[in-house]
C-alpha positions in Angstrom: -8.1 -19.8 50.5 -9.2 -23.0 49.0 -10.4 -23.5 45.2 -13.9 -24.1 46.4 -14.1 -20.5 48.2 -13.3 -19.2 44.9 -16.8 -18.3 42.9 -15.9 -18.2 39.2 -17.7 -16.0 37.0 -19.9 -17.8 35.1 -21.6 -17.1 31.7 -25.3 -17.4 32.1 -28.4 -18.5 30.4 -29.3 -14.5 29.9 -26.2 -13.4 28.4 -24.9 -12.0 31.7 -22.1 -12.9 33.4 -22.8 -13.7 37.2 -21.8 -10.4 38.9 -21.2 -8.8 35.8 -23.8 -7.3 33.4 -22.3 -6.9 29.4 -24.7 -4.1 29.1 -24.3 -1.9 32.4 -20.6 -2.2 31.8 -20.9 0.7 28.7 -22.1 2.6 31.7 -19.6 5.5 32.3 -20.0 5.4 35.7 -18.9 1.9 36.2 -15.8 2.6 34.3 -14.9 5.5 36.4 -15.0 3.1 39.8 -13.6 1.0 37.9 -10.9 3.2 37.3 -10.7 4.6 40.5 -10.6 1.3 42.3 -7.4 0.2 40.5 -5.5 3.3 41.4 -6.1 2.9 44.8 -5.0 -0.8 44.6 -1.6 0.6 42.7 -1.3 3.6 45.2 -1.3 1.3 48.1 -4.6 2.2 49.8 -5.8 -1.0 49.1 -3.5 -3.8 50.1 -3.5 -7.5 49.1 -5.9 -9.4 51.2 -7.8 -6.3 52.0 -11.5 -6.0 51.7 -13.5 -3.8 49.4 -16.8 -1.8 50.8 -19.8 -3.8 50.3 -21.9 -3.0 47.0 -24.9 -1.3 49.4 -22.0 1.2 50.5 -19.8 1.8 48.0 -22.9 2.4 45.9 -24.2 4.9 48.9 -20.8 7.1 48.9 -20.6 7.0 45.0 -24.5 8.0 44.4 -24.6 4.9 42.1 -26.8 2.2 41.8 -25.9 -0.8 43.4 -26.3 -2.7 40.0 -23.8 -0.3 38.4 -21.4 -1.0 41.7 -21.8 -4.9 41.1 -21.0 -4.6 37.2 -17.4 -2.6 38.6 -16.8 -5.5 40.8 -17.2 -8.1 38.6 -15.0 -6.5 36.0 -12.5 -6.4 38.0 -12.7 -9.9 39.4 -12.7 -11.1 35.4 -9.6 -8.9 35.6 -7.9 -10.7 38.5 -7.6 -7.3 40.5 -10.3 -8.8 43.1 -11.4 -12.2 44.4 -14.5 -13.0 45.6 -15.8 -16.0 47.7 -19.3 -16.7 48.2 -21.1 -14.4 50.9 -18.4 -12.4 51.3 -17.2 -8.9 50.0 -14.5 -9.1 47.4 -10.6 -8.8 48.5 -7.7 -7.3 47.0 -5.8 -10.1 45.1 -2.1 -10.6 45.5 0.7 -9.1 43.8 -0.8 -6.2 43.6 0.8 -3.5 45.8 1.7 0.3 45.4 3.5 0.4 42.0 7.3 0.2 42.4 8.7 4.1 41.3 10.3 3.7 37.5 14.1 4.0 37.7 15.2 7.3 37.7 17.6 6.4 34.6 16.5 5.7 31.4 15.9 2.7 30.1 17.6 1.1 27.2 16.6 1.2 24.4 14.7 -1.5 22.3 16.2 -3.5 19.7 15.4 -3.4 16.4 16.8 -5.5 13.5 19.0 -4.4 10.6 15.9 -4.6 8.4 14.5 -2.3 11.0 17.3 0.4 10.7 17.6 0.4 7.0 13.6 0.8 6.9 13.8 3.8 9.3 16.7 5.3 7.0 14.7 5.6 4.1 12.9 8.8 3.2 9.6 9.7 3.5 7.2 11.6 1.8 5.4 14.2 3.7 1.7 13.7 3.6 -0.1 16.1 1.9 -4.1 16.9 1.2 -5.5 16.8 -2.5 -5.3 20.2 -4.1 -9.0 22.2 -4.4 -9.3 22.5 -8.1 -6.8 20.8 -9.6 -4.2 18.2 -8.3 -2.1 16.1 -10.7 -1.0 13.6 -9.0 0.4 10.5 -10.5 -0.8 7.2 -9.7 -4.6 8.2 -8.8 -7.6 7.1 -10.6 -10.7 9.2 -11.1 -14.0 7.1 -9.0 -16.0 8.0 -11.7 -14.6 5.9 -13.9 -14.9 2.8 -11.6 -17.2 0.3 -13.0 -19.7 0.4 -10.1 -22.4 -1.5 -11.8 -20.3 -4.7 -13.2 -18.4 -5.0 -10.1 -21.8 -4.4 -7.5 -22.9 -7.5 -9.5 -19.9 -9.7 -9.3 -19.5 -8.9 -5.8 -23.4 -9.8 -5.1 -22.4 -13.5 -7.3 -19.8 -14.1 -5.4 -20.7 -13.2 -2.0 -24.1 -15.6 -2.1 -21.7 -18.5 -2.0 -20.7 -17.7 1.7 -19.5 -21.4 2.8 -17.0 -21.1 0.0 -16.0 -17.9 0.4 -15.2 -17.4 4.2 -12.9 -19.6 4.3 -9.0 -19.6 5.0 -7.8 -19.5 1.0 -4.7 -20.5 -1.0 -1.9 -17.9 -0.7 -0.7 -18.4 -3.9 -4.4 -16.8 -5.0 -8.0 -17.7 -5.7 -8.1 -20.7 -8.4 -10.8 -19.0 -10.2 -9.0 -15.9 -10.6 -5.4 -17.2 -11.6 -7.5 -19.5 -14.3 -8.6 -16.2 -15.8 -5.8 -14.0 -15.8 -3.7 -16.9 -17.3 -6.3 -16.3 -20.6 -6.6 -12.4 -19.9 -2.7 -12.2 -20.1 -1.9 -14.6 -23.3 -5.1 -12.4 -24.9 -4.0 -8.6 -24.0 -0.1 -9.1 -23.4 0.9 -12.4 -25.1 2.1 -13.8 -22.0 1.9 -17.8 -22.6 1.9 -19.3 -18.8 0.1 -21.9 -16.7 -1.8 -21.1 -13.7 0.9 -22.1 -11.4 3.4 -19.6 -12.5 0.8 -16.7 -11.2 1.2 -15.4 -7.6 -1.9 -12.9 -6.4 -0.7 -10.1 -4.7 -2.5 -7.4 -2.4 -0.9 -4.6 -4.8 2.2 -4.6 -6.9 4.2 -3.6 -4.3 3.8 -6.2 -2.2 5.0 -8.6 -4.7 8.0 -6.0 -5.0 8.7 -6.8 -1.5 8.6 -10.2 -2.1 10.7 -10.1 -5.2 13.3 -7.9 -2.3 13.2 -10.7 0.5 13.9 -13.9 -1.9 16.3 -12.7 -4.6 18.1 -10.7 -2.3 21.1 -10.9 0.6 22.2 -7.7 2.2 25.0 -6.2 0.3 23.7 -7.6 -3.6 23.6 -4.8 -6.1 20.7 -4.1 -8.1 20.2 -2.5 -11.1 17.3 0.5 -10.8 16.1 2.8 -13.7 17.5 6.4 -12.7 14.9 8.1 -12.4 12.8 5.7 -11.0 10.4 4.2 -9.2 10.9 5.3 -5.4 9.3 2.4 -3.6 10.5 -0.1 -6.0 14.3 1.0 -4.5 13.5 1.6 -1.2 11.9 -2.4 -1.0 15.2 -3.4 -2.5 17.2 -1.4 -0.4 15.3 -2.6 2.8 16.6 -6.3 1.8 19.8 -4.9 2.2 20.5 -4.7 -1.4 22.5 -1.9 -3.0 21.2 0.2 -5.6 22.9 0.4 -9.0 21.4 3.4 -10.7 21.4 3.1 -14.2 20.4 6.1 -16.8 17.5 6.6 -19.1 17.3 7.6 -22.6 14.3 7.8 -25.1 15.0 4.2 -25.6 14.6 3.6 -22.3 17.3 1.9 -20.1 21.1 2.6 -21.0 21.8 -0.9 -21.6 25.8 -0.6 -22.8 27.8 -1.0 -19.5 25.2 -2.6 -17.2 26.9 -3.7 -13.5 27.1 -7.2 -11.9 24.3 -7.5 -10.3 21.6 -10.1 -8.6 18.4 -8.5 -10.3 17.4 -5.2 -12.4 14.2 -3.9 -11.9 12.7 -2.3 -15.4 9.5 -0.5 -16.3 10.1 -1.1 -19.9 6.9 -0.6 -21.9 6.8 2.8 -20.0 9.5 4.3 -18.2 8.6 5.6 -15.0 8.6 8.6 -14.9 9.7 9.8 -18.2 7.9 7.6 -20.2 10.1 6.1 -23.2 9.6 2.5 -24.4 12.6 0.3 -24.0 13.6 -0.2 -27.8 14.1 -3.8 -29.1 18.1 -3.7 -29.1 18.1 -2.8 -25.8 15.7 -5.1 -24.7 18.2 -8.1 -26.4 21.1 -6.6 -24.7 19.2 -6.8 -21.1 18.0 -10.7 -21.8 22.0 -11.0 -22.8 23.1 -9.5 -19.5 20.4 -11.4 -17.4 21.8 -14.9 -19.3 25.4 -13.8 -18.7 25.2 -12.6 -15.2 22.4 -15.3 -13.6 21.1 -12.1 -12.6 16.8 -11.7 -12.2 14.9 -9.1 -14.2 12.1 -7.8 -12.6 9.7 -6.2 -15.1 7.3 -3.5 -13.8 4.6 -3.3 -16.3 3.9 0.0 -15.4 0.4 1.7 -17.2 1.7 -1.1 -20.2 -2.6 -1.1 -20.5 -2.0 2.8 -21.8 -0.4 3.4 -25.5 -2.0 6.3 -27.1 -0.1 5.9 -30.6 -0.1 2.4 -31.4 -0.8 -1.3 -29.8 0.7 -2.1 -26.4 4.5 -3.4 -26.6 4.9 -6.9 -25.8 6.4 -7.5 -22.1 9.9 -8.9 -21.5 8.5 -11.6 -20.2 7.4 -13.1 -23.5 11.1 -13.3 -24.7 12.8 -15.4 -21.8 9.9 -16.7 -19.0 13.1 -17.9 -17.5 15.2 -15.2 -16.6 11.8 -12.5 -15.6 9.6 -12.1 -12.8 6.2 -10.0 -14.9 5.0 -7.9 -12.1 1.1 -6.6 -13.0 -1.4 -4.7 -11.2 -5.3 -3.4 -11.2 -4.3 -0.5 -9.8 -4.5 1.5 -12.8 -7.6 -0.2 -14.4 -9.8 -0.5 -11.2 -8.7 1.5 -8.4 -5.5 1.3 -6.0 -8.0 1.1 -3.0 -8.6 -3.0 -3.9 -4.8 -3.8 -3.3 -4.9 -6.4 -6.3 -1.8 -7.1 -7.9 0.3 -10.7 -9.6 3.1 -12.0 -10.5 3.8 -14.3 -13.3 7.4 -16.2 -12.1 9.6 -18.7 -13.5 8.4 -22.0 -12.5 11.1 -23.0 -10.3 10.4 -19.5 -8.4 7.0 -20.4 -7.7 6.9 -22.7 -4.5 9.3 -20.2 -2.9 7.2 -16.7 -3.6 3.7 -19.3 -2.6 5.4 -19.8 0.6 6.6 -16.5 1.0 3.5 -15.1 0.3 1.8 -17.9 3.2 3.7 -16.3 6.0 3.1 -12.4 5.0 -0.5 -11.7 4.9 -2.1 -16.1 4.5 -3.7 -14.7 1.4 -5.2 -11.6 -0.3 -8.7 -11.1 0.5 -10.7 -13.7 -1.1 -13.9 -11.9 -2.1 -12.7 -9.2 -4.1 -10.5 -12.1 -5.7 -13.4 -13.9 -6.3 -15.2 -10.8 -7.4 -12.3 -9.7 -10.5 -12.2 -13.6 -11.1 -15.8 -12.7 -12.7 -15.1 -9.3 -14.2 -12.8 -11.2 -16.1 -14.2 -13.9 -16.8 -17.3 -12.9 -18.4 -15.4 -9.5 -20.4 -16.9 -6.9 -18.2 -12.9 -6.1 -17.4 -11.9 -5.9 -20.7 -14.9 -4.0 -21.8 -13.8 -1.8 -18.9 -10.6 -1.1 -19.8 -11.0 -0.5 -23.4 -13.8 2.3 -21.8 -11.0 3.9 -19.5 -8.7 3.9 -22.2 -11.1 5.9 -24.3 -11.3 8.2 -21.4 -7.7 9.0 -20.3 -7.0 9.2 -24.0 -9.6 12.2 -24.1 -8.0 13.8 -20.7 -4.7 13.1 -22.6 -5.4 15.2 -25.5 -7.0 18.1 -23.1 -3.7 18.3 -21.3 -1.3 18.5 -24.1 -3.8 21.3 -26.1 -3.9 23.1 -22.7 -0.5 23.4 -22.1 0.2 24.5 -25.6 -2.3 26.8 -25.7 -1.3 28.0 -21.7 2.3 27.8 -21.5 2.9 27.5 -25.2 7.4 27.9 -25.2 7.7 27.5 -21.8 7.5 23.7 -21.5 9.0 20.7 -23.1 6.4 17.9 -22.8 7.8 14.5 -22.5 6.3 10.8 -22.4 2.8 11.7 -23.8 2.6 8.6 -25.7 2.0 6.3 -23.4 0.7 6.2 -19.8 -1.7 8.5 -17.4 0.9 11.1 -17.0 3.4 13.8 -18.9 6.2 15.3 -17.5 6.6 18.7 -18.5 9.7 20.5 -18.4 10.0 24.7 -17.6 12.8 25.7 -19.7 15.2 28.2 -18.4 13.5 27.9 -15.0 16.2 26.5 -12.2 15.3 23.4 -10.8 16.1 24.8 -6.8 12.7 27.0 -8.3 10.7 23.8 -7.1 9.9 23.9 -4.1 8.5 27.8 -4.1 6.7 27.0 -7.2 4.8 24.1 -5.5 3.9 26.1 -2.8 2.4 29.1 -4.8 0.5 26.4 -7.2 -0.6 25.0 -4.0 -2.0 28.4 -3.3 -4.0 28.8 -6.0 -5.3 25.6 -5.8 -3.0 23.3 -7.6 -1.1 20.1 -7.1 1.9 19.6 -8.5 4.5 16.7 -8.4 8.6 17.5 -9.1 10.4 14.7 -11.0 13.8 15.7 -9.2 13.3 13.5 -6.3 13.2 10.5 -8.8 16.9 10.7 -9.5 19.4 9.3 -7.6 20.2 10.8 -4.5 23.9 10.9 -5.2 24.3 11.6 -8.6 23.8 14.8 -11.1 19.8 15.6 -11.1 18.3 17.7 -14.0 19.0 21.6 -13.9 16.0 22.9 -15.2 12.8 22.4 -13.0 10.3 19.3 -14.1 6.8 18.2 -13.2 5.0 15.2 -13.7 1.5 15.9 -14.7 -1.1 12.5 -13.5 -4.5 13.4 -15.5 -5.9 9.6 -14.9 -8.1 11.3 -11.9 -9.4 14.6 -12.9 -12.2 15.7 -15.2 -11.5 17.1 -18.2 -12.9 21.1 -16.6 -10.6 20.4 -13.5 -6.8 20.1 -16.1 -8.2 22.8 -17.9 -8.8 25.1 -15.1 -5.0 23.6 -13.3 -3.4 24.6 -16.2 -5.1 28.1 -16.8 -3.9 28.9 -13.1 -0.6 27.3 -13.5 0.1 29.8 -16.9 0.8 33.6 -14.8 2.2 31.5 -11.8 5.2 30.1 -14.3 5.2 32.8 -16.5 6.5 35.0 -13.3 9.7 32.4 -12.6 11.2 33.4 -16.0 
């Protein structure tokens, strides 16, 4: 068959293709021949080179329209299942014969890389729904407290510059936006750094990951908090790296017989989860370590927006830019939804995380970088936070009253001082008790999170059973009501 035989399906005029309708193809019917058509081919009833029913026919023993029979033909000549030459009904292309059996043996399997392997080795958290009347889970943000109004606007600024805005961007971040954290950050954390130094991230743990793939080779050590942050580990451990576990006091990290190590990731200005502040001899003895080692600190400043007693401790960061990646997030301003996070790096980091950054995800989304750029810009953010401050402070001070009042002796509350979560201890209560006293509070309606899975998987965990309380996302009725519910419920495991 010559190329000139062959009619090609050409777009026309009306939006149709010739032989093939956009519209009628939604039609159900056409699918189904369609359909059926094919597994004829692939069962052999149709063999290459054999001709197809006219449209006047087929349509007659299918009770279709012939229109409905043309679109089925055509979409399966755009397929390359059929060929069609002028004046003549469509044949069976070649190559396409009954379908050879599938070996009866199984096939190999695929391969996946070591980075695939050490992924698939890491726990995972079963996926639970919200509790109905209370659920203190860490990490959320209420929606109420979302600044609808001053972002509605920015947004609505933003998106009437369209030409600008859809548009491939810079992966190191949005100029405009990197301009005004570099104020925002030297105003509310004292961080002096130029524009260049700050990487926008879609979260903060994306830029964990990054921080994973550049500082480290399979088999490095790193130091982690113990407990800790979860994902902040498994990224590292991902990258091959092996995890150092280091204890916690009320001054934070144990800082007197740190390991060798390539980085140490920190949550210094509050300790996730149990909340301490990193005290300043400890913090000199970490800057010492980083200087003697060449190692990387990584500081996580984790809820460092939330200090209920006094003014926000200044980051790490401030006292050696050289030896610390800042790692920041809006996560616990705005919402975790907008996947908005930065890194402030050491200068000669820079064109490697920008690069890094390219070939993972181009760039984070420009308009609600554009949009924050704003917020900040004209002090709707700041006005913002101060507001939400205000707000978890008063869900703050309902928690601790109700579980005095509630549970009275039978907790020890630590790491109120800082942060959108306590962790309250059940004294004498065994911490194997967890898991049946999720499930009952889970039964009356209540969420709760244990702090045991935060330790170190091979070392000593705590004996008596712990709790981390997140208020950031309920009304100040719901952790009255959670705790109320939570009193007979714990009172029964003594």
């Amino acid at each position: 068959m010559s190329a000139a035989e062959m009619r090609p399906i050409w777009l026309s005029g009306n939006g149709q293709f010739q032989g093939f309708d956009v519209v009628q193809f939604t039609d159900g019917v056409a699918r189904r021949i369609i359909a059926a058509i094919k597994e004829q081919i692939h069962a052999g009833a149709y063999q290459p080179g054999d001709r197809l029913p006219s449209t006047r026919t087929f349509a007659s023993e299918w009770g279709a329209s012939r229109t409905t029979v043309t679109v089925a033909y055509g979409q399966l000549i755009a397929e390359g299942y059929l060929i069609s030459r002028a004046g003549a009904r469509p044949i069976v292309a070649k190559g396409l014969g009954a379908a050879v059996p599938a070996p009866s043996q199984a096939s190999p399997p695929r391969h996946l890389s070591g980075f695939a392997q050490r992924l698939l080795a890491l726990p995972r958290p079963a996926a639970m729904q919200p509790a109905q009347i209370a659920d203190f889970r860490y990490g959320d943000l209420s929606g109420a407290d979302f600044p609808v109004l001053a972002w509605r606007r920015a947004v609505n600024r933003v998106s009437l510059q369209r030409k600008k805005r859809l548009r491939y961007g810079d992966p190191q971040g949005a100029p405009a936006l990197r301009a005004a954290l570099q104020g925002y950050l030297w105003r509310a954390r004292g961080i002096t750094c130029s524009a260049q130094q700050i990487i926008i991230v879609s979260g903060s743990q994306q830029g964990l990951d990054l921080c994973a793939r550049l500082l480290l080779d399979p088999g490095d050590a790193f130091v982690i908090e113990n407990p800790g942050y979860l994902l902040a580990r498994h990224a590292f451990a991902a990258a091959g790296g092996v995890a150092r576990p280091v204890p916690v006091d009320r001054d934070g990290l144990m800082t007197d017989a740190l390991p060798p190590a390539r980085l140490a990731y920190v949550t210094p200005s509050h300790q996730f989860p149990l909340g301490s502040v990193l005290s300043a001899t400890r913090r000199r003895a970490l800057l010492a370590w980083a200087t003697e080692t060449g190692a990387t600190i990584i500081e996580d400043d984790y809820d460092g927006e939330y200090r209920h007693d006094v003014a926000p401790i200044p980051p790490l960061q401030t006292l050696d830019p050289e030896a610390v990646i800042y790692v920041g997030t809006f996560s616990k301003t705005l919402s975790p939804a907008l996947r908005l996070g930065y890194l402030v790096v050491p200068p000669s980091l820079a064109p490697a995380f920008v690069e890094a950054k390219r070939l993972t995800d181009r760039h984070t989304p420009l308009l609600e970088q554009e949009a924050l750029a704003e917020l900040l810009s004209e002090g709707a953010y700041e006005r913002h936070v101060r507001s939400i401050r205000r707000t978890n402070a008063a869900r703050r001070a309902v928690l601790l009253q109700a579980l005095a009042e509630e549970l009275g002796p039978m907790v020890s509350v630590e790491g109120a001082d800082t942060g959108l979560h306590v962790v309250a201890w059940l004294r004498d209560v065994a911490a194997e008790r967890e898991p049946g006293i999720i499930a009952a509070a889970r039964a009356a309606g209540v969420g709760l999170y244990p702090v045991s899975p935060l330790y170190d998987p091979a070392g000593p965990r705590p004996r008596e059973a712990g709790f981390i309380l997140g208020y950031a996302s309920l009304d100040l009725d719901a952790v009255k009501k959670g705790i109320a519910l939570l009193a007979p419920l714990l009172a029964g495991q003594r």
